[in-house]
N, C-alpha and C positions, 0 to 999 in steps of 0.2 A: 700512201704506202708507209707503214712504220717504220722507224729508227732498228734498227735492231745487230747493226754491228756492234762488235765488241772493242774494247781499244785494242786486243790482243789482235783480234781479225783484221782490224784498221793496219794496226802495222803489219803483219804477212801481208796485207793487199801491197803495199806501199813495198815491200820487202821483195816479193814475186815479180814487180811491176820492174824495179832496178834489178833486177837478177838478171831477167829476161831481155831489157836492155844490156846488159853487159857480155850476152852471150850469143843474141842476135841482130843487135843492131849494127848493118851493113857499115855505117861512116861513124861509128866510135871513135875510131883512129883522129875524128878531126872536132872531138869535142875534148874539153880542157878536163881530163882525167880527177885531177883534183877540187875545179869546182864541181864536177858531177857529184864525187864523193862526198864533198861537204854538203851541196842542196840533199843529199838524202839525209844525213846526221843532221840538217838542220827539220827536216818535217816532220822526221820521229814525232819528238815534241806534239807538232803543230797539227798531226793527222789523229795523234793519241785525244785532243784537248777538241777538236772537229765537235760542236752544237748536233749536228745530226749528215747523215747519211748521203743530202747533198752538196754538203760544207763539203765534208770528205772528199769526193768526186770532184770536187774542183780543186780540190789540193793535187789529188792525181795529174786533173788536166793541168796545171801549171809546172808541174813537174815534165811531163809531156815535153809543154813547150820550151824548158830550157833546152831544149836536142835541137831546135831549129828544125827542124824538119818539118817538109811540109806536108808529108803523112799520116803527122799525130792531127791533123786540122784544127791545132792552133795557133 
């Protein structure tokens, strides 16, 4: 399967993904508000600079697992 996001698309993914955590996710209330904020300000970067398409996706999944939750299955 080829590469084919864009850094731009990289971050909306990454952007939609903390969106949608902050508007759905039932136990927000018991994750630390400000490091949430900073793990996203720090992937920018890191999801922008992502080698290819399943680097990225694993940046998602570890974002994931900062929630603790055992929903995201990591």
């Amino acid at each position: 399967m080829p590469d084919k996001l864009s850094k731009a698309e990289k971050v909306y993914g990454l952007s939609k993904f903390w969106q949608e955590v902050n508007y759905n996710f039932i136990y927000l209330n018991k994750v630390d508000r400000k490091a949430w904020e900073e793990e996203y300000i720090k992937l920018i970067p890191e999801v922008q600079e992502s080698k290819n398409n399943y680097e990225y996706y694993r940046w998602l999944a570890n974002c994931s697992a900062f929630l603790e939750d055992r929903h995201t299955n990591n």
